[in-house]
PAKE-530077 format. One record per residue (C-alpha): residue in three letters; x, y, z. Coordinates in pm, whole numbers, plus 50000, padded with zeros to 5 digits. Example, Ala and Ser with C-alpha at 12.3 -4.5 7.8 and 13.67 -1.06 7.14 Angstrom:
2
ALA512304955050780
SER513674989450714
end
This chain:
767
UNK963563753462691
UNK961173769762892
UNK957273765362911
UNK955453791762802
UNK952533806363032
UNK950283791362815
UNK951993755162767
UNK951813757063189
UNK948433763763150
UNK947363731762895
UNK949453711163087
UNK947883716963386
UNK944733714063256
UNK945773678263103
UNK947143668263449
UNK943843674863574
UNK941923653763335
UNK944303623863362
UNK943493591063319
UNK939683581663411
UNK939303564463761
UNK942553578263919
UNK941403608664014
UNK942613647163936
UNK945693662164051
UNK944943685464321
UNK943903721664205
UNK946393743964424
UNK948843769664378
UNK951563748764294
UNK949913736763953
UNK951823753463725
UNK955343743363879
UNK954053708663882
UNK953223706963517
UNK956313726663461
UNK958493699963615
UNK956363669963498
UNK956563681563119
UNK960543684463171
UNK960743653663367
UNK962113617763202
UNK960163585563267
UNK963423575863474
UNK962713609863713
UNK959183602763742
UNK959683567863899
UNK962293577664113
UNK960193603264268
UNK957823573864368
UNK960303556264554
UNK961143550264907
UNK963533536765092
UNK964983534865445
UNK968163555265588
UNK969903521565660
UNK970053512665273
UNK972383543865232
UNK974743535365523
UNK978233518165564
UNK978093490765768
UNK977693490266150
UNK980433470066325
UNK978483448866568
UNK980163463866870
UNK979383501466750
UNK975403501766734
UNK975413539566771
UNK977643542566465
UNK976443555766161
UNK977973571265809
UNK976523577565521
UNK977583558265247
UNK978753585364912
UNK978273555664644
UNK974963547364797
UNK973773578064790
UNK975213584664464
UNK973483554064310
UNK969883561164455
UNK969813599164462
UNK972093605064194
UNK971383579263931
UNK967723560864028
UNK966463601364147
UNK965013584164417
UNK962763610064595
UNK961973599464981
UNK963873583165229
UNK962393577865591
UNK963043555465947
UNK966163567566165
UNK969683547266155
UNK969703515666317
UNK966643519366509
UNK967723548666733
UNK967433579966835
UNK969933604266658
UNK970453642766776
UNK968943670666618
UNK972323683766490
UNK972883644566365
UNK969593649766206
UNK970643680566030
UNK973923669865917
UNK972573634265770
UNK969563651265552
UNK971313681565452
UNK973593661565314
UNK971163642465128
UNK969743671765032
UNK972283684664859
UNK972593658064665
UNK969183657864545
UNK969693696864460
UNK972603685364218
UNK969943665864012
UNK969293675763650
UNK965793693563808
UNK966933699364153
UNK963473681364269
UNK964553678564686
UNK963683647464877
UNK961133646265122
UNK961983626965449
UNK959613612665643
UNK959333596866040
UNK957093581166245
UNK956693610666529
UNK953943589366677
UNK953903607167035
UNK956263635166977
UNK960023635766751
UNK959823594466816
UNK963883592666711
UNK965613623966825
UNK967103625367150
UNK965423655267418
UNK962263659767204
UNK959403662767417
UNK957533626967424
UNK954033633167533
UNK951293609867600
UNK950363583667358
UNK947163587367142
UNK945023564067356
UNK946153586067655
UNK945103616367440
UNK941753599667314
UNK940733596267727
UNK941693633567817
UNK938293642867545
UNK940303679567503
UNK940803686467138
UNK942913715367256
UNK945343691767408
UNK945603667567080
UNK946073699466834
UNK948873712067123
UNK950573675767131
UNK950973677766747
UNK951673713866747
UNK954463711466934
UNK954873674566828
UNK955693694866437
UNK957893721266620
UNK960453693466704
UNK960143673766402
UNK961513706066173
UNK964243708366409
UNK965433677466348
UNK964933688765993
UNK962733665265868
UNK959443675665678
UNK956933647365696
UNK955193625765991
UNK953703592465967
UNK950543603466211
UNK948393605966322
UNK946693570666326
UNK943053574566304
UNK942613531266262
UNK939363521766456
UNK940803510266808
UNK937703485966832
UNK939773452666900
UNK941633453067242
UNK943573424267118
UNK945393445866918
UNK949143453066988
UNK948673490666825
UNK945253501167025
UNK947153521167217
UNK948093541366938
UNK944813549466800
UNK942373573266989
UNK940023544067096
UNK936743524066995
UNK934143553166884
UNK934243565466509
UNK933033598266653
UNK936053606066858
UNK938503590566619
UNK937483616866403
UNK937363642866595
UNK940633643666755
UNK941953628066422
UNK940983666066294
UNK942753683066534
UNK945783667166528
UNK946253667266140
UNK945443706166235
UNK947963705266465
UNK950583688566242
UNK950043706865928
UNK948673745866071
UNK944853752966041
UNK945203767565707
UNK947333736165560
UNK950653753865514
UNK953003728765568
UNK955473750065421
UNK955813772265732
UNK958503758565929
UNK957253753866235
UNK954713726066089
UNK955003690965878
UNK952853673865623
UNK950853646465766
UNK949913611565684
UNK946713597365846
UNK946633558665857
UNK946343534065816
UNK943543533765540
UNK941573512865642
UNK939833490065872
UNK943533478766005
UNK943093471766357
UNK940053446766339
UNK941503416966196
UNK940003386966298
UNK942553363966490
UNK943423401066670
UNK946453398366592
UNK948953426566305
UNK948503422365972
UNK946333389265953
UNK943463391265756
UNK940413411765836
UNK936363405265716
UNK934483436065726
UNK931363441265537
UNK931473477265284
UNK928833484565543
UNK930513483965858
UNK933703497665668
UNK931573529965610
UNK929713531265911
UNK932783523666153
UNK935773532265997
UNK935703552965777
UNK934753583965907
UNK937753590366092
UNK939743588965782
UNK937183608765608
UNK937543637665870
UNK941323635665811
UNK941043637065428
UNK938603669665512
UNK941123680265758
UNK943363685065471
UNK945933660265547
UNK948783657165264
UNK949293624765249
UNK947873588665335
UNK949563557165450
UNK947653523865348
UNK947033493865538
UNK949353470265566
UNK946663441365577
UNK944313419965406
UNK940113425765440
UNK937713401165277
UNK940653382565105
UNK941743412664915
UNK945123430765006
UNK944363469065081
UNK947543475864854
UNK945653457664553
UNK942383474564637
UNK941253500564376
UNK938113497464513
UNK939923509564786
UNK942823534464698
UNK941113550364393
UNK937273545064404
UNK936823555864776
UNK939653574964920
UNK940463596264580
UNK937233600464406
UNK934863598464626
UNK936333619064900
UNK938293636564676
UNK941523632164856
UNK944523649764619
UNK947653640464801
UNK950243615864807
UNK949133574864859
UNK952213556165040
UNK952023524765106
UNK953723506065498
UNK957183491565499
UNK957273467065217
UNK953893458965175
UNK954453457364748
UNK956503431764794
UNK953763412665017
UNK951613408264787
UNK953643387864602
UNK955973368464889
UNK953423373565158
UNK949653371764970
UNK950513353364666
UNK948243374264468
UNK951213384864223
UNK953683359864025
UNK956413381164094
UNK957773413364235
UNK957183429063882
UNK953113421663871
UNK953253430264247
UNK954703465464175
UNK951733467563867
UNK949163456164115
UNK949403480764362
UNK950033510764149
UNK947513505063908
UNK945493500664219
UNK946373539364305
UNK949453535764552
UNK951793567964461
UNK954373561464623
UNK956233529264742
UNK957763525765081
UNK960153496964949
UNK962633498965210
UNK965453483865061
UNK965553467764713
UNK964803504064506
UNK966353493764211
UNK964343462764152
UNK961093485264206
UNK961923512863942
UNK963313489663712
UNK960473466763672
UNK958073500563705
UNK959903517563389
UNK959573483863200
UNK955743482963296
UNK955393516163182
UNK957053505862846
UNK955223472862785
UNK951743493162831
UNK950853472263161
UNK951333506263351
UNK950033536963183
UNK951803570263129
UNK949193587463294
UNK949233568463613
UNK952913577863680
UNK952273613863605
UNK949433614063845
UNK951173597464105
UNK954133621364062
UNK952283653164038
UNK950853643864400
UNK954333635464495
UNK955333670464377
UNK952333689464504
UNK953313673864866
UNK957173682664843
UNK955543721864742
UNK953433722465018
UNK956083710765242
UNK958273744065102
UNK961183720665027
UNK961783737364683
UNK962183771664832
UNK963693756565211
UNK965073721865125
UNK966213718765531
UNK965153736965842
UNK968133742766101
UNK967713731366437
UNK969153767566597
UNK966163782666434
UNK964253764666691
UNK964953774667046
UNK962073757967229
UNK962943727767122
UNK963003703767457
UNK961623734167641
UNK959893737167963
UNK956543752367759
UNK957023719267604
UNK957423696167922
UNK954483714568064
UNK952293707667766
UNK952853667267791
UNK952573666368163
UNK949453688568135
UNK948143656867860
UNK949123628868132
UNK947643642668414
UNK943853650968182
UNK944063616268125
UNK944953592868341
UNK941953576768433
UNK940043568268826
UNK938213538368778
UNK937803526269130
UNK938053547369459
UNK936873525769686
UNK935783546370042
UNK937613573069912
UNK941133559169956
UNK942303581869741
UNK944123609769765
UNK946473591869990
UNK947483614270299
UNK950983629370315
UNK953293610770541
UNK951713573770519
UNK953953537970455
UNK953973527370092
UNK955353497269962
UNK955593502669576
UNK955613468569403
UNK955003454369039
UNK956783455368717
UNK955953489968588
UNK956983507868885
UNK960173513468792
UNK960673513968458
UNK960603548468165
UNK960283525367908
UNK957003512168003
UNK955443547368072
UNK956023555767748
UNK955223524367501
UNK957123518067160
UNK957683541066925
UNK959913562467168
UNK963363564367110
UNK963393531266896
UNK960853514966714
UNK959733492067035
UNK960853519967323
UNK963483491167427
UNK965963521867441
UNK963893542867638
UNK966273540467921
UNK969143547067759
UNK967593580867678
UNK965053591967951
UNK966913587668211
UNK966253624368374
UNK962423618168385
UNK960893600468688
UNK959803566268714
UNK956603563668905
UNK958493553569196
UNK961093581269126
UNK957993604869147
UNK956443591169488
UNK959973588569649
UNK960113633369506
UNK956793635969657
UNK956593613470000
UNK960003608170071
UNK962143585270008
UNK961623574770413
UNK958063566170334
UNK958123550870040
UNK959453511370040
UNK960343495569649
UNK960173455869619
UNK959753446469235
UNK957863414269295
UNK958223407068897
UNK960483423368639
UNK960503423968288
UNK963533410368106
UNK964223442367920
UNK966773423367676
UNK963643398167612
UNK960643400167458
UNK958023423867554
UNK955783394667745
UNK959043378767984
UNK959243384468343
UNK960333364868594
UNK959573367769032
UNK961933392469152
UNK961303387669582
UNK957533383369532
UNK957343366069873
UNK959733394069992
UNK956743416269848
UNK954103402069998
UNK956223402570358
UNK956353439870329
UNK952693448170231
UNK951963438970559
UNK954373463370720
UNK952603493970500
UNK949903512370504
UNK948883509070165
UNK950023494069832
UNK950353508469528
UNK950593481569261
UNK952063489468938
UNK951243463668673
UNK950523461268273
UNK952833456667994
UNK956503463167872
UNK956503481367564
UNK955673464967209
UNK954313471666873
UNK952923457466536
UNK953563421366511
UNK956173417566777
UNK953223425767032
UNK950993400066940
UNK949263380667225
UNK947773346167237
UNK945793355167596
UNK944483392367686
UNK944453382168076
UNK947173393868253
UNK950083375268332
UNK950283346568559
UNK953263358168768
UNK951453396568759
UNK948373381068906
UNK949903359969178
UNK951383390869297
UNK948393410669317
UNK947023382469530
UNK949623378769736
UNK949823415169823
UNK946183416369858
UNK945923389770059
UNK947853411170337
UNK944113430170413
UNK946133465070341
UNK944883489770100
UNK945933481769743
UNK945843510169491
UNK945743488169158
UNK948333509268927
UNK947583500168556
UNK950133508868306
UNK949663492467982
UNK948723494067648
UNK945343475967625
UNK943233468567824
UNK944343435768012
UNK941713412668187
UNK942393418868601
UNK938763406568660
UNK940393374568848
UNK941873398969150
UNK940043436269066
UNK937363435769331
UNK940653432969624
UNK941693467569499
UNK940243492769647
UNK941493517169373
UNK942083513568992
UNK944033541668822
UNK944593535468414
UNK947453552468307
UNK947833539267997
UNK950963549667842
UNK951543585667979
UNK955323592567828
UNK958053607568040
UNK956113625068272
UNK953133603068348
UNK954883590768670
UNK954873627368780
UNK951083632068684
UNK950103598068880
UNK951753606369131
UNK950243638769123
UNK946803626769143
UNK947323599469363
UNK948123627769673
UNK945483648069576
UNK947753676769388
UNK945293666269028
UNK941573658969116
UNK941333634068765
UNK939573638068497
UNK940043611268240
UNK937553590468142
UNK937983554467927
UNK938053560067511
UNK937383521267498
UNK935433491167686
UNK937563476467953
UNK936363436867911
UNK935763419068194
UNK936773381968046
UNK938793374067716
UNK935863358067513
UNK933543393067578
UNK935593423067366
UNK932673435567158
UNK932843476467196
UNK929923500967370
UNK927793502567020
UNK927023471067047
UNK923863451666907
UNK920883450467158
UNK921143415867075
UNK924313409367252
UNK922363423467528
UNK918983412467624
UNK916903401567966
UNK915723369468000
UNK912613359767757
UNK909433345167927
UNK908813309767888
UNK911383276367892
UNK913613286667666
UNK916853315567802
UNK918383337167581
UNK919403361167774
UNK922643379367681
UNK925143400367918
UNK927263428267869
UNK929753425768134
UNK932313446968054
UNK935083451768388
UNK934473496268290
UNK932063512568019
UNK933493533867772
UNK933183566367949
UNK933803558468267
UNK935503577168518
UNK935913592768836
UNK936823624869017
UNK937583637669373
UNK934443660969330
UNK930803648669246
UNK928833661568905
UNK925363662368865
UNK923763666868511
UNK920443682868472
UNK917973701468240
UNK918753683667944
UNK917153707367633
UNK916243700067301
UNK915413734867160
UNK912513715666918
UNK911003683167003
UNK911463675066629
UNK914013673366363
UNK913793679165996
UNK916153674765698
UNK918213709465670
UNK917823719465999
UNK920243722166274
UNK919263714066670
UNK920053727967002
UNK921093705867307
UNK921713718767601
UNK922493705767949
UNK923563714768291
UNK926783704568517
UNK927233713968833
UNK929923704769099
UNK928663693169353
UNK931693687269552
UNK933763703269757
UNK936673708769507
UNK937523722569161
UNK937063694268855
UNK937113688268548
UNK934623670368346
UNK934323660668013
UNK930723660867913
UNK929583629667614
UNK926033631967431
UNK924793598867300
UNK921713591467118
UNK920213559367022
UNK918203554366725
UNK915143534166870
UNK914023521466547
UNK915953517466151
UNK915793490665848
UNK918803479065959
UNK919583470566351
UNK920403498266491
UNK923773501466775
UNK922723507467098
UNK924043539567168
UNK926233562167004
UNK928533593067082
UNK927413626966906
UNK928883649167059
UNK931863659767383
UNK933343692367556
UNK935503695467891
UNK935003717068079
UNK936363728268478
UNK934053737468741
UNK934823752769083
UNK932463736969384
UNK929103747769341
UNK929163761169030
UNK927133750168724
UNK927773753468338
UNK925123749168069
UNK927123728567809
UNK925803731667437
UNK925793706967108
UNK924663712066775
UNK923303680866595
UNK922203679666238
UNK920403649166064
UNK923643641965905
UNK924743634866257
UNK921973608166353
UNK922863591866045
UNK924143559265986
UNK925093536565638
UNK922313515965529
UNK922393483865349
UNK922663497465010
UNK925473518665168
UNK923683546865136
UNK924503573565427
UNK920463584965551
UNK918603592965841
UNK915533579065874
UNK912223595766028
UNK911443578266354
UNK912123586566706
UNK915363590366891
UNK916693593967265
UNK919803616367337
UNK921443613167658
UNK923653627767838
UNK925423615168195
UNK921583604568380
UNK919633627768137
UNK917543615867846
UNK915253632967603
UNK912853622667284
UNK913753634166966
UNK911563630266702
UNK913023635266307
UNK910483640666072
end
């Protein structure tokens, strides 16, 4: 029967008052259908809805010489749709790409199924879109986040995900693991690239604009032209100590609120629906056991009300991986009494609601923890309009793979691939010189574009991409093919792992750099992700740098093409380049925006989102301690301390020249509740139209506890035509010269400051 108005109305209420220390259900429009469906809902229903599992579980076998094959399974999805109610299912089919009309056809048809359920309570499916509609074939793959983090336009990021949403819905699919707002702090760390670098302050900011981008500035996933989002992963993952995925982290609560946690706490205020949890382990403590974590912090504190999902098996971890549980039963009890809402189990679903409903029986689970963990669930699947549009249909979506698209992603390449190095102006090149074209990424889409394109570790990209231009397909469109000369000098084995290569006519390589007039060397890293792109050294490879010596030792120009993920030591051959160009991982048309820049057609205008290190035993980030950087003391004894980093965080050329003057404070002093003016000029000072992107620091000169040596505040881009000048404005408030204090209390304290910006400075007093 029915609810009356008024039973909605208690219910709701109750839902909001559940269960002290998990939180409240979100207030929202979608409170009364919630309680309406929770009152009618089984204890079966309700667990069901907190389960996930993969697309593969629900699929017929693949015959071994059919990888592209894929069926959906009727008794599978009878049994975990039909009888378990099981209510998400994410990943694509065995690890590929499908079509957007394969898209629609294989969710519809789980929808349907869902909508023949005793409530009718739709899935929600979720993917990892991590640089664009990751697994369906012709969606626009733009550049990675790092790539995104050094172009310092937050209209470009909300665009990327904009668009990034468009293509998701039609491929029918609701949900988006992303953005990653994870502190990008370790270089060591095979998923840097897809965070938006080192600085808290830019992780945020850009973390805000894509959730904007994803989700619509006023939230409403349910339009169909945007997804919910899931920022992640909560928290601290990408700083565990041995640098490598998912080994165990120590961060003090201090540095876990100063550093990295205001990203996610930007995200949370960006209104993102949903949050993914780490898959690691900080100060001995799994993040998935962590109500410290999960309920204290992220739910009550910040008052996040969506949906907590954990990473690909990470229950069962605890117990086979962390040994922190007995069994998979007090694993599952762990981590939802912990607050985890949802459990990305992959596979095994029926051993995870089974032992959840006989929890919930035996008292070790309480009643009201499911219900709050389900009403989330719910509120997300309303907010996603899957009750009222259970599937979007790709013809709805006609700029799908469109040229607006294409331009959008080349437009994000070519703001920010990064000059480093121009060396007496060797760049542009001039039309019509020799160029030999050597090095392992020269040639290949997959590493423009990094993992998670096309499969989960882009080892497909080429079976997909193929009508996008390698960088040498882009110099050979631009020079001609009679000027340009390709010699590989090392390959990748693509059927390998990520790190093999082998010589491929390296002394036929060096031979021909002597016949050129320059050499542009493309080197870096094959594409990888998560564990399978651990490291043991951060140098460069041996056979990468034998070849840059070789072709350097030929006295011709080299133009030192970087390609790569993180940032990979070169300091044993850098100084023979005469230029350095970081591409990073620019997608399927970063070898048209290098190539672009390198003749000149793109003055750059990237600048680095991270510390390039010079050696592998000196990664600490730009907000460093001024202890790990000091002049030598008087007397007998030296501690002196370098920072030698191979490029700042920052850095960055351009064709044109920028000077920076008249740096303003509009008061000399700051006080609580007020808000300060800072103003500076730019001017070009060159002889051609640039853009620059414009960072305020400030460094607190004095605090009770040691204070970083600089921090950013504050960034805009802007474009200048020669000779002209722009006055570039900030606001700062105290909260913004704040930082987390050993009691982890978030103050500023009175005491002078300097604010910089490019060669400017300025004293800032806060009373």
């Amino acid at each position: 029967m029915p609810l009356s108005s008024t039973e909605i109305k208690k219910y709701a209420i109750a839902l909001a008052l559940l269960a002290s220390g998990y939180g409240a259900t979100a207030q929202s429009k979608y409170d009364a259908q919630v309680a309406q469906l929770l009152k009618q809902m089984t204890l079966e229903e309700k667990v069901g809805q907190m389960a996930q599992i993969t697309l593969d579980a629900l699929a017929k076998p693949v015959p071994k010489n059919q990888p592209k094959a894929f069926e959906l399974d009727p008794a599978k999805v009878e049994d975990a749709v039909g009888k378990y109610y099981l209510g998400s299912i994410l990943n694509a089919s065995n690890n590929r790409a499908k079509t957007k009309e394969e898209w629609f056809s294989v969710i519809s048809t789980l929808q349907d199924r869902a909508l023949k359920t005793r409530l009718k309570i739709p899935i929600i499916y979720g993917i990892d879109a991590i640089h664009g509609a990751t697994y369906t074939a012709g969606a626009t793959m733009f550049p990675q986040q790092i790539n995104q983090a050094a172009s310092f336009n937050r209209s470009l990021v909300k665009r990327a995900a904009q668009v990034t949403a468009y293509e998701v819905r039609a491929s029918n699919t609701p949900w988006v693991f992303s953005p990653l707002l994870d502190l990008g702090a370790d270089p060591r760390s095979p998923r840097q690239w897809e965070s938006f670098g080192e600085d808290p302050y830019l992780d945020g900011q850009l973390g805000y604009q894509a959730v904007k981008g994803f989700e619509g500035d006023n939230n409403d996933a349910d339009n169909p032209e945007h997804v919910v989002s899931s920022i992640k992963h909560y928290l601290g993952y990408q700083v565990p100590l041995s640098g490598k995925d998912r080994t165990p982290a120590f961060i003090s609560d201090q540095a876990l609120r100063e550093y990295h946690l205001p990203p996610f706490k930007l995200g949370v205020e960006a209104g993102s629906h949903a949050v993914m949890v780490n898959s690691s382990i900080i100060n001995n403590i799994p993040v998935h056991s962590n109500k410290k974590l999960l309920t204290d912090l992220l739910k009550t504190e910040l008052g996040f009300k969506g949906l907590v999902v954990t990473d690909w098996g990470d229950i069962d971890n605890l117990y086979k991986r962390d040994h922190i549980a007995s069994s998979e039963k007090e694993a599952i009890m762990i981590a939802i009494n912990a607050g985890v809402d949802m459990s990305m189990i992959a596979y095994d679903y029926k051993t995870f609601c089974d032992d959840l409903i006989a929890l919930v029986k035996e008292g070790k689970v309480k009643q009201a923890r499911i219900d709050n963990a389900v009403a989330r669930i719910l509120k997300v699947k309303y907010a996603a309009g899957l009750f009222t549009r259970p599937n979007t249909d790709y013809h709805d979506y006609p700029k799908f793979g469109s040229k607006e698209f294409e331009q959008a992603a080349y437009n994000t390449a070519a703001e920010s691939i990064t000059l480093l190095k121009n060396t007496d102006n060797v760049l542009p090149l001039k039309k019509g010189v020799k160029v030999l074209v050597t090095g392992p990424n020269a040639n290949s889409m997959r590493a423009l574009n990094g993992a998670w394109t096309y499969s989960w570790q882009g080892n497909l990209t080429e079976e997909f991409a193929g009508q996008y231009n390698t960088i040498l397909e882009a110099l050979q469109n631009k020079a001609g093919k009679e000027n340009i000369n390709y010699v590989p000098g090392v390959s990748y084995k693509n059927d390998g792992k990520y790190w093999e290569e082998y010589p491929d006519k390296m002394e036929d390589a060096a031979d021909a750099a002597t016949r050129a007039d320059v050499v542009v060397l493309c080197l870096g890293e094959n594409s990888y992700t998560e564990t399978p792109g651990n490291l043991n050294d951060l140098r460069i490879s041996d056979l990468q740098i034998q070849l840059a010596k070789k072709v350097m030792a030929s006295g011709k120009p080299v133009i030192l093409v970087l390609n790569e993920g993180r940032p990979r030591v070169i300091s044993e051959f850098a100084e023979g380049a005469k230029a350095i160009v970081q591409t990073f991982l620019p997608g399927n048309f970063g070898g048209d925006a290098l190539v672009d820049i390198l003749y000149g057609d793109v003055n750059p205008s990237g600048k680095l989102p991270y510390t390039y290190p010079r050696y592998a035993n000196a990664i600490i980030t730009y907000y460093h301690k001024p202890a790990e950087e000091r002049a030598t003391m008087e007397g007998a004894y030296n501690y002196e301390a370098d920072y030698n980093p191979q490029f700042k965080f920052g850095d960055g050329l351009s064709y044109t020249t920028f000077k920076y003057s008249n740096l303003k404070l509009s008061s000399p002093t700051l006080s609580a509740g007020q808000t300060l003016t800072v103003t500076v000029d730019v001017t070009n000072t060159g002889q051609r139209e640039g853009k620059e992107a414009v960072l305020l620091f400030s460094s607190d000169l004095v605090a009770s506890i040691t204070p970083d040596v600089k921090r950013l505040r504050g960034f805009d881009k802007i474009d200048l035509q020669p000779g002209q000048t722009k006055t570039v404005t900030f606001k700062l408030t105290p909260n913004d010269l704040a930082f987390v204090n050993a009691d982890l209390k978030t103050v500023t304290e009175p005491g002078e400051f300097k604010i910089m910006a490019g060669d400017q400075t300025a004293q800032l007093i806060f009373k």
